[in-house]
C-alpha positions in Angstrom: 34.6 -25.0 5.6 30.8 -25.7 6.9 28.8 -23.2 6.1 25.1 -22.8 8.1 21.8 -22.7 5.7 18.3 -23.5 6.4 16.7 -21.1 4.1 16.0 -20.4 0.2 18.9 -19.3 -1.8 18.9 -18.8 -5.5 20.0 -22.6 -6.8 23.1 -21.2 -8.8 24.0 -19.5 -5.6 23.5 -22.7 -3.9 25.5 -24.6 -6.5 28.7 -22.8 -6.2 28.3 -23.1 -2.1 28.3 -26.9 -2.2 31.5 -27.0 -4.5 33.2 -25.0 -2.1 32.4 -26.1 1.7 29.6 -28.2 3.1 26.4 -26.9 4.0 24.7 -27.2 7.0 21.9 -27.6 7.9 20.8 -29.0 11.2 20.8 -26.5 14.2 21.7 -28.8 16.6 25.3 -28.7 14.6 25.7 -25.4 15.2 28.4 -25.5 17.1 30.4 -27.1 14.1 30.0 -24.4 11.4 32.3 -21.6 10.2 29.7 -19.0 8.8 25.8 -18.7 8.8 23.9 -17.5 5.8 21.1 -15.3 7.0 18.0 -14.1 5.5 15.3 -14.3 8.5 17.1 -15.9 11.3 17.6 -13.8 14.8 21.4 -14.1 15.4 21.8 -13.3 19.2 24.5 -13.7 21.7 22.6 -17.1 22.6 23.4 -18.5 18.6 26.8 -17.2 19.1 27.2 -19.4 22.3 26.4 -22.3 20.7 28.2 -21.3 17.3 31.7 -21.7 18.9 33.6 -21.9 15.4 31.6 -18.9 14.0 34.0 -16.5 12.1 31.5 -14.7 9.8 27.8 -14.1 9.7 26.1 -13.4 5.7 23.4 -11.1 5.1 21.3 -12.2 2.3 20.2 -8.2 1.6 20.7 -5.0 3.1 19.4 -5.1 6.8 22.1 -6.2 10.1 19.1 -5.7 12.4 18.8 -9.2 12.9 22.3 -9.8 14.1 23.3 -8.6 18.0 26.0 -6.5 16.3 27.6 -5.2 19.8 28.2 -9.1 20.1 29.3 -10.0 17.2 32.2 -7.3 16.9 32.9 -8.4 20.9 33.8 -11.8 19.7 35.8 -11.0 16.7 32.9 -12.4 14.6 33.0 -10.5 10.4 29.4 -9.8 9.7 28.7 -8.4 6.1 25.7 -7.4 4.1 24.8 -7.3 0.1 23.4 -4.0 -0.9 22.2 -2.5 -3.9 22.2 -6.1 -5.4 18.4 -5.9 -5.1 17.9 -2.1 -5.6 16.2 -2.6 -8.6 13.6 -5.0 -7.9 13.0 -3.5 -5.0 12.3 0.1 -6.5 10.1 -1.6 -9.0 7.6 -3.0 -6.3 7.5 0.5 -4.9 5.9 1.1 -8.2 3.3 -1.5 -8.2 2.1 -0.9 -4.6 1.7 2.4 -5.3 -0.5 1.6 -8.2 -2.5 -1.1 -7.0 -3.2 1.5 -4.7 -4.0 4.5 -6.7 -5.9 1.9 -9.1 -7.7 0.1 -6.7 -6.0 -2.9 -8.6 -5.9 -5.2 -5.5 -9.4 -3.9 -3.7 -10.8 -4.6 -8.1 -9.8 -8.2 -7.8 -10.9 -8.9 -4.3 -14.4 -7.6 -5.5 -14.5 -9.6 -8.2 -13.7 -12.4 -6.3 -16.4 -12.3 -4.0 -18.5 -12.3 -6.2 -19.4 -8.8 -6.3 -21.5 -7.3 -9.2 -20.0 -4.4 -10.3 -20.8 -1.7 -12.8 -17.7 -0.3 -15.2 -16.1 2.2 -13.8 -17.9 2.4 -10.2 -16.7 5.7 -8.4 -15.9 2.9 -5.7 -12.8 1.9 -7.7 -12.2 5.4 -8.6 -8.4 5.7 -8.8 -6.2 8.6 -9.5 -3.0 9.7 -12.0 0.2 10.0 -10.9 1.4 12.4 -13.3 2.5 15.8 -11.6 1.6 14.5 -7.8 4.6 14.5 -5.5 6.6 11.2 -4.6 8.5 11.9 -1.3 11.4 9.8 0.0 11.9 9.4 3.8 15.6 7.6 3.3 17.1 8.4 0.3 19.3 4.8 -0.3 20.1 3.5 -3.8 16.6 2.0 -3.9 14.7 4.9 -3.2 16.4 7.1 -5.8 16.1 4.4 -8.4 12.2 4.0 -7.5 12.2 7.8 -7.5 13.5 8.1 -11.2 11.4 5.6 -12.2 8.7 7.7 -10.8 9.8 11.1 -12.2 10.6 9.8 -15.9 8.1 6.8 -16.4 5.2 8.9 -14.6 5.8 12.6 -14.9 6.0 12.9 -10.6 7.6 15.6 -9.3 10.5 14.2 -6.3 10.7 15.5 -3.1 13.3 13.9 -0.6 14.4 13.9 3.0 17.4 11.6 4.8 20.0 12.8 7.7 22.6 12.9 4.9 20.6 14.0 1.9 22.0 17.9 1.3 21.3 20.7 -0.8 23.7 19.6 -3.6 23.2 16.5 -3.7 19.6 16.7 -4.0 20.2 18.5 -6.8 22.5 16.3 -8.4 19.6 13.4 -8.4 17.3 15.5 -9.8 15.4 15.8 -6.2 13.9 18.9 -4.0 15.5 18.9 -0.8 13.6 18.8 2.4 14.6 19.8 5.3 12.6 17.3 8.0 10.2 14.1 7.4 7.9 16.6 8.7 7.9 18.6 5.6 7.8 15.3 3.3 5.1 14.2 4.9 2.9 17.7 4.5 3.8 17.8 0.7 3.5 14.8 -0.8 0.9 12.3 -3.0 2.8 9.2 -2.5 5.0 8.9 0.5 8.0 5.9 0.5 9.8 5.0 3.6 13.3 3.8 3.1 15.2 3.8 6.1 17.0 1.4 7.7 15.7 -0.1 11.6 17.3 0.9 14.4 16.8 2.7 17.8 15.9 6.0 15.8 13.5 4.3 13.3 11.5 2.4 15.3 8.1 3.8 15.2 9.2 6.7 13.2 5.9 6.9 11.4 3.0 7.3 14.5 0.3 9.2 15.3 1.4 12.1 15.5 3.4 12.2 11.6 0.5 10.4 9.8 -1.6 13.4 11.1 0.8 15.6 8.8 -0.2 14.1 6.0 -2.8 14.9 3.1 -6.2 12.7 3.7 -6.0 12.3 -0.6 -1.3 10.7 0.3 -0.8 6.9 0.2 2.1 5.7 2.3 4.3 2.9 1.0 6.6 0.8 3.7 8.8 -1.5 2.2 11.9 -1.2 4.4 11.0 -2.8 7.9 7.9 -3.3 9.7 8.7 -1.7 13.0 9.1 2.0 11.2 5.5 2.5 11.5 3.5 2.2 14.3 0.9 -0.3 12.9 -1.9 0.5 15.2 -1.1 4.3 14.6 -1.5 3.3 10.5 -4.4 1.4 11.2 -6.7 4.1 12.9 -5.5 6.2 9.7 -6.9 4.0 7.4 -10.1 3.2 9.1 -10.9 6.4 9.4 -10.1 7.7 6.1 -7.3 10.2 7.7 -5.3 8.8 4.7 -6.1 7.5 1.6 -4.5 4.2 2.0 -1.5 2.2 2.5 1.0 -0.3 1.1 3.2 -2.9 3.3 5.6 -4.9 1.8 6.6 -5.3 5.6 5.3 -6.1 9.4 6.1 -6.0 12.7 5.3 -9.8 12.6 5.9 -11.6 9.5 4.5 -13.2 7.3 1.5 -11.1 8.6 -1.2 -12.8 9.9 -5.3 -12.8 9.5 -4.7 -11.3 13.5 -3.2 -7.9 11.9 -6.1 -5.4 11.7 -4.3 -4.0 8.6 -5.8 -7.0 6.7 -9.5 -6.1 6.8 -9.0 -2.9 5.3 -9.7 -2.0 1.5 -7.5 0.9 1.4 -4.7 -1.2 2.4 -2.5 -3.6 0.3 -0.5 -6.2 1.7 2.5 -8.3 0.5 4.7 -10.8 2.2 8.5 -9.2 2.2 8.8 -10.2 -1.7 11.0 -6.9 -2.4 13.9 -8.7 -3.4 11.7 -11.8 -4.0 13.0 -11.8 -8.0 14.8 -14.2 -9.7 17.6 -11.6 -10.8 17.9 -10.5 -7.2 18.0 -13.7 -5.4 20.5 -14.6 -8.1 22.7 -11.6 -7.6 22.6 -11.5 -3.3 22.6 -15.1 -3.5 26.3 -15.3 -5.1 27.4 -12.3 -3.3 26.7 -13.8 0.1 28.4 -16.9 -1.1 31.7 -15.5 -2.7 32.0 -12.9 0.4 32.1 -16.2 2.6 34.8 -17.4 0.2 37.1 -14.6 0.4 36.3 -14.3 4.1 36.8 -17.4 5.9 
């Protein structure tokens, strides 16, 4: 079996492929291998032209929208993803974006670095508790209820929660007060965490028009994709202080660039899709990607 890699993978994960198929990793021998392992790569119906032996296409994480799915299931071709295997690490970054953001942790150490004289404790770096504000969920998936309890029992937050399939019960079963629309999210809470998934629905989800809903004191955290929020929509937000600031573990473009305006800001905090960027979780997708192949091909 030849199996298609030309990014990172944990090294046990990468171990166990090698005893078990060749890897490949040259694209212009495409055309000779049975699966791809994808983490970043755009799999469209031009790959799948020139990956004529193609029987299954790996997910390392959670998201198909970088695989032409509609093509894919045309030409027979298995396509599986690993959730919840990074759930955890995920959930725990939602944590520390939200506090470098409510403790001016990231905007402390770029003052500092620049030199910047500052006095102890200048209002400038003023931050805020998070005990009793509201944490609301837009997408309630494994790794927003697990950030969520983190945030209600480690914090003292009250949860508030809004998805298509959330309902009344099983809000109440996770410990979570059901919402009815994002809209209502949006108006009630501290912290707000998107965690949906991209599709046609998603995209731009989080504009102009649903930042406006928002408290000027809320933070807005993004770590599912980039194109769920209108960028340029956040951006005027931030600048003119119609939110309190922002977190991005994801972009429209990535890595981001010095060219995203988001950069400049100090009420924003950037980091480069590291979500599942643990050893634990590379470890744990990593395998599952490989033994899926396995059983698969």
């Amino acid at each position: 079996m030849k199996v298609f890699l030309c990014e990172f993978i944990h090294s046990e994960a990468r171990k166990y492929l090698e005893m078990n198929s060749e890897i490949i990793s040259d694209w212009n021998k495409i055309n000779e291998v049975d699966a791809i392992i994808n983490r970043n790569l755009q799999i469209t119906k031009e790959t799948m032209d020139k990956a004529k032996n193609l029987k299954v296409i790996a997910i390392h994480g959670t998201g198909i929208d970088g695989v032409d799915m509609d093509e894919a299931k045309k030409r027979g071709i298995h396509v599986f993803s690993t959730p919840h295997q990074n759930a955890d690490s995920v959930a725990e970054l939602i944590v520390g974006l939200t506090l470098s953001l409510t403790r001016k942790i990231s905007l402390a150490g770029k003052l500092i670095g620049e030199g910047r004289e500052i006095d102890n404790a200048p209002s400038e770096l003023k931050g805020i508790e998070l005990r009793q504000k509201t944490f609301g969920l837009i997408g309630v998936g494994d790794i927003a209820i697990r950030a969520a309890k983190i945030m209600k029992y480690g914090f003292g937050m009250n949860v508030i929660g809004y998805s298509r399939s959330l309902t009344k019960e099983k809000a109440k079963e996770l410990e979570i007060e059901y919402c009815s629309s994002i809209e209502e999210v949006l108006r009630s809470s501290d912290i707000v965490n998107i965690g949906v998934p991209l599709n046609n629905s998603t995209v731009n989800m989080i504009n102009n028009e649903k930042i406006k809903l928002m408290k000027k004191t809320a933070y807005l955290i993004n770590t599912s994709r980039g194109k769920v929020v209108d960028e340029k929509a956040l951006y005027n937000a931030l600048k003119n202080k119609h939110i309190a600031g922002a977190a991005c573990d994801v972009f429209v473009t990535e890595p981001p660039t010095l060219d995203n305006p988001l950069l400049s800001l100090n009420n924003f905090v950037a980091t480069p899709h590291i979500g599942a960027n643990t050893d634990e979780a590379l470890y744990r997708v990593g395998m599952a990607v490989v033994k899926g192949i396995l059983e698969k091909v």
